[in-house]
C-alpha positions as CSV (number, residue, x, y, z in Angstrom):
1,X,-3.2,-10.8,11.1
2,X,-1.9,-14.5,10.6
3,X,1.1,-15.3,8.1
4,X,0.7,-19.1,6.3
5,X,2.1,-20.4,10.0
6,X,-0.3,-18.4,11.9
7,X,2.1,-16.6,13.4
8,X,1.0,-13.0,14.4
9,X,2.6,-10.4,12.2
10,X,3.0,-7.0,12.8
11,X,4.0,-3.8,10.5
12,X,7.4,-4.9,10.7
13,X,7.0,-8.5,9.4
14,X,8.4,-8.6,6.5
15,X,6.0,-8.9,3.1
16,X,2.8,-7.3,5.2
17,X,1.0,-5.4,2.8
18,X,1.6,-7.7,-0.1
19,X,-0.7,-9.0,-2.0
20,X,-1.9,-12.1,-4.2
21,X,-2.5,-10.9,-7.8
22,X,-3.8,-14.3,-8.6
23,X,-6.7,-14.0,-6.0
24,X,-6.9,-9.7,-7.3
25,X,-7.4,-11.3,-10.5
26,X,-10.5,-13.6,-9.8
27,X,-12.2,-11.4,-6.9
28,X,-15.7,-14.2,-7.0
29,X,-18.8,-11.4,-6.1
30,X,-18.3,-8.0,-7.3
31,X,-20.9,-5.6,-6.6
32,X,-21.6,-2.9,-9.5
33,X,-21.6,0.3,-8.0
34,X,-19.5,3.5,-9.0
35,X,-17.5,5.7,-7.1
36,X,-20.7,8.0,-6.1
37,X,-22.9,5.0,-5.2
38,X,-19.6,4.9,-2.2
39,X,-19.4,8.4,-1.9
40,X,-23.3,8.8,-1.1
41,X,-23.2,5.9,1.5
42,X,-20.6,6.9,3.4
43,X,-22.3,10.7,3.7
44,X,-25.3,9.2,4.6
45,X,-23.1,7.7,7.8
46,X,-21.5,10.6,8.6
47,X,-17.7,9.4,7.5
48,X,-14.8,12.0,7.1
49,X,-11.9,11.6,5.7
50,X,-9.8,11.3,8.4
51,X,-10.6,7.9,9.8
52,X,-8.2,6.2,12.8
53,X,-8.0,2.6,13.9
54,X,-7.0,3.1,17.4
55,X,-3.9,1.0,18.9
56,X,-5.1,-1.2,21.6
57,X,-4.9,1.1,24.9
58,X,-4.4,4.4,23.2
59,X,-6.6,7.1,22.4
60,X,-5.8,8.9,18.9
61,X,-7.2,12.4,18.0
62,X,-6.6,14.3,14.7
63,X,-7.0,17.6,14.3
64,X,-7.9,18.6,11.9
65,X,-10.1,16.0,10.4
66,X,-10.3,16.8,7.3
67,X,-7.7,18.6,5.0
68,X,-8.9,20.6,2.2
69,X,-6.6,20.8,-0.9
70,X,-7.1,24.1,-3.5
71,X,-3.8,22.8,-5.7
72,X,-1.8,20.5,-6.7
73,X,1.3,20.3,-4.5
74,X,0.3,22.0,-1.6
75,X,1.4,21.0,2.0
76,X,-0.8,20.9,4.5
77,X,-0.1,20.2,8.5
78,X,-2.3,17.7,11.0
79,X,-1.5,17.5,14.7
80,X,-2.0,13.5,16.2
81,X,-2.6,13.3,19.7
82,X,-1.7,10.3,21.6
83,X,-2.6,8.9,24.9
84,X,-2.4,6.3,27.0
85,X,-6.5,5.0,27.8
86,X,-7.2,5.1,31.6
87,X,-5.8,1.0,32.1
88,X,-2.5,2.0,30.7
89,X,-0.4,0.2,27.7
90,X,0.1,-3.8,27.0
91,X,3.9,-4.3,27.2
92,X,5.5,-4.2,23.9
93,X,4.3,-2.7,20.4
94,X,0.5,-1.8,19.7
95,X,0.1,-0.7,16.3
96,X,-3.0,1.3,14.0
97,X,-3.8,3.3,11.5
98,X,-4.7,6.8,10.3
99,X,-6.2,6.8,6.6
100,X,-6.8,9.8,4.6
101,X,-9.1,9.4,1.5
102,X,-11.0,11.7,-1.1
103,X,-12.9,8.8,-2.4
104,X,-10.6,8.5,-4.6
105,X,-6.9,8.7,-3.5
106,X,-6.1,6.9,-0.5
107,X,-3.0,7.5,2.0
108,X,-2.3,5.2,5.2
109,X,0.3,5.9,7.4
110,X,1.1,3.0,10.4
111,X,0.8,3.8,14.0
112,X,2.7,2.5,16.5
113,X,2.9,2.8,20.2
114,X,6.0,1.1,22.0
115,X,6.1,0.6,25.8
116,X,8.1,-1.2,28.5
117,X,5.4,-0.4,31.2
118,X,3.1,-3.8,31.7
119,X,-0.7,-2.5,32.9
């Protein structure tokens, strides 16, 4: 991602996340589908709900992938394993993304790999 002076930006920029409620507001194409017409497609391509945009040079693994819920309030554990690929880390921070969703709630929580080690 770019900010207006296409600079990179990162998790830690400051505003990333943000967005334009002006633009929210007039969208352009909308398709009209509901939350099943979703829902079936993403069956039909075998998605779960744990999904995981890898960092750049790390392998991510979540077990287990997919939590099951029977009340309101209840805790439930996931372990994320993290390794370096077979070339090794860029220098600096790499950053991803592990996204839980029910097709209806969504949670994101920010990965992030540091190292001092060039490849």
């Amino acid at each position: 991602m770019l900010d207006r002076s296409s600079v990179m930006v990162t998790p830690f920029s400051y505003g990333v996340g943000h967005i334009r409620a002006a633009r929210a507001s007039d969208p352009g194409l909308v398709y009209d589908l509901i939350p099943t017409d979703y829902l079936d497609f993403l069956c039909a391509i075998g998605y779960n709900h744990a999904h995981i945009r890898e960092p750049q040079g790390v392998s991510v693994l979540v077990e287990p992938k997919t939590l099951r819920f029977d009340k309101i309030g209840e805790e439930k554990n996931f372990k994320l394993t993290i390794k370096a690929k077979r070339n090794g880390l860029p220098k600096g921070y790499v950053f991803g993304e592990l996204h839980w969703s029910d097709g209806h709630h969504q949670v994101r929580s920010p990965i992030v790999v540091g190292s001092s080690v060039a490849k």
